[in-house]
C-alpha positions in Angstrom: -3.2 -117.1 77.6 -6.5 -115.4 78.6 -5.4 -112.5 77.0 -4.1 -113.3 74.2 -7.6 -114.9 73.3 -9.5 -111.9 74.2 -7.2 -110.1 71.8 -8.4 -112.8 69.4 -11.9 -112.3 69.5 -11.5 -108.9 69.8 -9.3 -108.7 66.3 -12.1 -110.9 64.7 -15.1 -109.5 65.6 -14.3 -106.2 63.0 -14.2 -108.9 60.3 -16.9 -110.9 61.3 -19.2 -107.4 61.3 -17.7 -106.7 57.5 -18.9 -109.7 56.5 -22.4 -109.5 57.7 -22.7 -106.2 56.7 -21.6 -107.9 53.1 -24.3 -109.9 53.1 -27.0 -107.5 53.9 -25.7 -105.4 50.7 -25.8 -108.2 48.6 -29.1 -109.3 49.6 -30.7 -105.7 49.6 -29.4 -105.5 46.0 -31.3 -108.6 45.2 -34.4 -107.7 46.8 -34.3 -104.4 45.0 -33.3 -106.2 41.3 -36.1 -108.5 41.9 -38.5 -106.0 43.2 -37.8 -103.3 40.2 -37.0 -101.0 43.2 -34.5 -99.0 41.0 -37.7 -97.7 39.2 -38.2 -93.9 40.1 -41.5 -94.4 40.8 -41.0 -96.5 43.8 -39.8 -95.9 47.3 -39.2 -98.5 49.7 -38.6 -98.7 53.3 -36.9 -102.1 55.1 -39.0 -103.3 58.3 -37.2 -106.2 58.9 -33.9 -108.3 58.0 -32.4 -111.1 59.7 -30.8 -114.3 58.7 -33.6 -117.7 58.4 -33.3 -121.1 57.8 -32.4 -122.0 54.1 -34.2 -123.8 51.8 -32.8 -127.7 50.8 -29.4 -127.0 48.9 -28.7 -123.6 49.9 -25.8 -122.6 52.7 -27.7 -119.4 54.0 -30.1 -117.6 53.8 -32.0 -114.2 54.4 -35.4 -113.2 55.4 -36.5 -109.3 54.5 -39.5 -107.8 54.9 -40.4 -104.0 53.3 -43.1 -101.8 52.4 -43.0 -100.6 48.6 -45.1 -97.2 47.8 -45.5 -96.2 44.3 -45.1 -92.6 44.4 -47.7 -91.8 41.2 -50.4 -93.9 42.4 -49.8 -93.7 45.7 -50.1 -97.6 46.3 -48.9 -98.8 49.5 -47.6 -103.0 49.4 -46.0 -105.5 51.5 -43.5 -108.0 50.6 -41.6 -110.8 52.1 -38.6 -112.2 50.3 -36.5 -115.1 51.0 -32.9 -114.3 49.3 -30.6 -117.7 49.2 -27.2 -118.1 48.9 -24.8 -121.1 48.4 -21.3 -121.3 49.6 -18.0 -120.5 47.6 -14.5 -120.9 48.0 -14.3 -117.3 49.1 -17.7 -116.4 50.6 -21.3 -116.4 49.6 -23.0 -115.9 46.3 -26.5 -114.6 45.8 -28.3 -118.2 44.3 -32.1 -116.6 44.3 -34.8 -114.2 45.7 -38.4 -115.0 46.0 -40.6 -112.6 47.1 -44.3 -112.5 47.8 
């Protein structure tokens, strides 16, 4: 019986780390959508990422912080952004990202 739930945790833990890693895609995406990160003129760098209590109505949610350089006027700037998602049938949706 011991076994057979290490085998279990063991078999889960893959999954688990797929959907975490999901998460941190879908809130890196936001960040960079609400950031205008795909501009060509901007680099960024993530410093931080981990998950933070969400706001009232809102199942999870994800802290990030990141420096942003804008390569032509070489402008260094800090942001923090809170992305928040809400719960669906099959996982998590991306609800809204505040940075500041």
């Amino acid at each position: 019986m011991k076994k057979l739930l290490i085998f279990i945790l063991l078999a889960a833990s893959p999954a688990f780390a797929g959907r975490i890693d999901e998460i941190v895609i879908m809130t890196t995406e936001s960040v960079e959508e609400t950031l205008d990160l795909w501009n060509a003129d901007k680099t960024y760098e993530i410093t931080y990422q981990d998950f933070t209590t969400p706001d009232q109505g809102f199942d999870l949610a994800v802290k990030t912080r990141l420096n942003v350089k804008n390569v032509r006027e070489s402008q260094n700037q800090e942001w923090t952004c809170v992305t928040q998602f809400v719960k669906t049938p099959r996982f998590f949706d991306v609800s809204k990202t505040d940075c500041k």
